[in-house]
C-alpha positions in Angstrom: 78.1 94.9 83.4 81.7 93.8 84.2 84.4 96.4 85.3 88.1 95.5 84.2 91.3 96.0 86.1 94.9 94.9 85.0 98.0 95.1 86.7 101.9 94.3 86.1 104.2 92.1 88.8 107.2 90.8 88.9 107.9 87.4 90.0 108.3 83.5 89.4 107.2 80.3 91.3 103.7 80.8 92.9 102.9 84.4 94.4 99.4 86.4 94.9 98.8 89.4 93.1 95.9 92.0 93.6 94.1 93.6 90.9 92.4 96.9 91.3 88.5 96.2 89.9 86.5 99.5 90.9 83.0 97.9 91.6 84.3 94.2 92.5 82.7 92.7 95.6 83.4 89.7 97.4 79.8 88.0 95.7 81.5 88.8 92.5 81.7 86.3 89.9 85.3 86.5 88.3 87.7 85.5 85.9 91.3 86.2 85.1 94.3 86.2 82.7 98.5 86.3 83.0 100.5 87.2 80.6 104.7 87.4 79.6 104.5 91.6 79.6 107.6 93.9 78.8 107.1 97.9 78.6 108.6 97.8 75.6 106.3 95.4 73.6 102.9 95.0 75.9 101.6 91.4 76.2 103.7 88.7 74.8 103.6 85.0 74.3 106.8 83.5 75.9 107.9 80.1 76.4 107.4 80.0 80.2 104.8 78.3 81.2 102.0 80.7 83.3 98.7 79.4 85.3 96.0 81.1 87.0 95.8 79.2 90.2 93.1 80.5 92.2 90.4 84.0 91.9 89.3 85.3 94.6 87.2 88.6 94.4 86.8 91.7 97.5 85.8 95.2 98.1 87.1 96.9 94.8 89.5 94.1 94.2 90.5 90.7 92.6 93.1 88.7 94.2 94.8 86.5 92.2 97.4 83.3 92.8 99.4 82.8 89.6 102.4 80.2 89.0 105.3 81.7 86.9 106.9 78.4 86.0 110.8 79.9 85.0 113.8 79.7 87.1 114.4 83.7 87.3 111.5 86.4 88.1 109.2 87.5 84.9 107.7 90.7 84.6 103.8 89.4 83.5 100.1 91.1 83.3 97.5 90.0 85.3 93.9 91.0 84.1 90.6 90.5 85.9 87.3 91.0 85.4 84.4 91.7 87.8 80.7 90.5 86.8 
């Protein structure tokens, strides 16, 4: 069964974030998903460009690098999934 986490951060340029998964392990098999996110209107598909970079799962946890290609910090979403 796969457990879900999702978390918000604020950045640009490449930067890890960590993902609370309750359940994860580190023989997890994962995937992920970033997102443009405002408060105001959830998930949103802006024009800067977003990549999942790397996945890496732990003890009740996903860690994930992400590249936020936009001059100026972006609030995004970053979801993960623990299988």
């Amino acid at each position: 069964m796969a457990v879900i986490g999702a978390t918000t951060a604020d950045g640009h340029g490449v930067f890890d974030v960590e993902v609370p998964v309750p359940g994860a392990r580190s023989d997890s098999a994962t995937t992920a998903s970033v997102s443009e996110f405002s408060h105001e209107y959830g998930p949103a598909l802006g024009i800067a460009g977003l990549e999942v970079l790397s996945v890496v799962p732990a003890q009740d946890v996903v860690k994930v690098k992400i590249n936020v290609k936009w001059d100026s910090s972006l609030r995004v979403r970053v979801c993960a999934a623990a299988f």
